[in-house]
Every structure is written in C-alpha cells, then in structure tokens.
N, C-alpha and C positions, 0 to 999 in steps of 0.2 A: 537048905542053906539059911532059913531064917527070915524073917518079914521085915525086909529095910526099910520101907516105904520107898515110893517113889511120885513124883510130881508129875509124873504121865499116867497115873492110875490113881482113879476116882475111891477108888476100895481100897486104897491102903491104908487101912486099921492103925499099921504102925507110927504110919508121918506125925500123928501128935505129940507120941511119946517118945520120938526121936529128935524132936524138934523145941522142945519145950525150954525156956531159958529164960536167967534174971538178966538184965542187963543194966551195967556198971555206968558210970558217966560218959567212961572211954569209946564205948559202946554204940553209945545214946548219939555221939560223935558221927560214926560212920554211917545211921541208919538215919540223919536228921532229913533229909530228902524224899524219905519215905510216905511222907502225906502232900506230897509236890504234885502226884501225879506223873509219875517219873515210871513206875511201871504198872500192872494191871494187877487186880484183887480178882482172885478167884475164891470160891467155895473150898469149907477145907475136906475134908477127908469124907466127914459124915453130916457136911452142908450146912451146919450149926452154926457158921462164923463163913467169917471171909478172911483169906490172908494175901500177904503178898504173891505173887508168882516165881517172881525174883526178890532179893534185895540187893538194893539200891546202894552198896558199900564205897562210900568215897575212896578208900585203897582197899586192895586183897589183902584182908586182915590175916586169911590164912600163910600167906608169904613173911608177912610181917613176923609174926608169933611162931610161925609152924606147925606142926603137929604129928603126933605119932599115936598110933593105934592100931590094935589085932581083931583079928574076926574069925572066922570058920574060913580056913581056904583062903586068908588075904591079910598084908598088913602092910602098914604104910609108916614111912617115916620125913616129913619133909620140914628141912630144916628152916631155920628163923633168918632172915634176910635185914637188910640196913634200910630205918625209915626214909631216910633223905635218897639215896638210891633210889627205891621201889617210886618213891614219890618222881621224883625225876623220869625212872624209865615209863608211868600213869601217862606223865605230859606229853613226853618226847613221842608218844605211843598213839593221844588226841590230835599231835600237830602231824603225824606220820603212821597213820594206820596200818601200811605195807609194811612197818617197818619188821626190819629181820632179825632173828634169832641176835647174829654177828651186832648189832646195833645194840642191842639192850642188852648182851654182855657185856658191853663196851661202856653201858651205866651201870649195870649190878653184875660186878665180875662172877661176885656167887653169892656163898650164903653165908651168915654173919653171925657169929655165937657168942652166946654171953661170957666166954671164958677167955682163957689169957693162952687160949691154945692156936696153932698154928696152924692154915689150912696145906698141908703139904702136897694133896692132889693138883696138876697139874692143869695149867688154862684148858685143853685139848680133853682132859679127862672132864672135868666138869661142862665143857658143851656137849660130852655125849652125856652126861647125865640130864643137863635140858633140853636134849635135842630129843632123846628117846623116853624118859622118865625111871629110866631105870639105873640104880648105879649106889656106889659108896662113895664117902667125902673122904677121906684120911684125914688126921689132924695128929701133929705130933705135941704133949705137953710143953711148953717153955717153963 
C-alpha cells in the first residue's frame, strides 16, 4: 500500500519526502508559536535534524482551506469552512472543552464554498457527516 510515513515510526524513510514545504506569509501566520516551546522536537526520520512532533497551528488550517486527495484504497474530500466561524467555534472550544458536536454546529453550521452555489443538504444530514466523517454535501447552482 505504499510508505506514508508515520510519526510513530523512527524508520519512516517516507516522512521527509512527504512532509517537505515552502511556506507563504499566510503560513508563517499559523506556525509563529512554534519556537515558544509550545510543543516537543523530536529526531527526524534518519536523526539528522530535529523537528516538531506536532505543529502548533493557531486554526485547523485544513478546515479552513480543505482538501481533497486519492491514494491506493483511499481518498478524501473535505471541504473549505468559514474563517470567522472556525475561529469562533477554536474559542468557544478553549472556554468549553466538553463542548458537543450540537454546540459547534451551532457556530459553523457546515462547510463554506467559494462559489455562488447553494448548500441544499439538510441541518440533520450534515451532522451525520460530522458526526461519522463520512457523507456527501449537495449543492445546487444559483
């Protein structure tokens, strides 16, 4: 199935070349906490460097943006969400750890597209799409 890398395994040859990126100002943004001490440096793959463990991203950038991708056996489609939203459900989420599912729909109903098109999927359908990670959006053109 292919060498992903993974961060629980010291031999993953792959995690450099999976991992490797320029990064924009936008960027430079979410990862500024990163020499804070905010999380732990580990060894990278083949002990030559040291890198994050985690990164430290002031919002889930991948909610923001989204992303879609295929693989052998797997492909993922997850769409692009509203910054003011996400950023609000980040807080509500600091001041309310427990908080439930029902609460942060209730700040980011769903996902947020850059087009002029309409989400026609249903409140109810879209929480079983967050609830289980599985699912389709419907959108009808305007």
């Amino acid at each position: 199935q292919g060498n992903w890398g993974s961060q629980d395994d010291p031999k993953s040859f792959a995690a450099m070349r999976y991992t490797e990126a320029r990064l924009s100002r936008y960027a430079k943004v979410f990862l500024q906490e990163l020499g804070q001490g905010t999380v732990d440096w580990v060894p990278n793959f083949d002990g030559t460097m040291s890198e994050p463990g985690l990164l430290p991203a002031r919002l889930p950038n991948v909610l923001l943006n989204g992303s879609t991708g295929i693989a052998v056996g797997m492909a993922t489609d997850i769409p692009p969400h509203n910054l003011r939203e996400v950023a609000g459900a980040c807080i509500h989420l600091l001041d309310k750890p427990k908080a439930t599912l029902e609460d942060l729909m209730a700040l980011v109903p769903g996902p947020d597209y850059p087009t002029d098109a309409e989400i026609i999927s249903s409140a109810e359908e879209l929480t079983k799409i967050y609830t289980t990670g599985h699912g389709s959006v419907r959108m009808r053109a305007l």
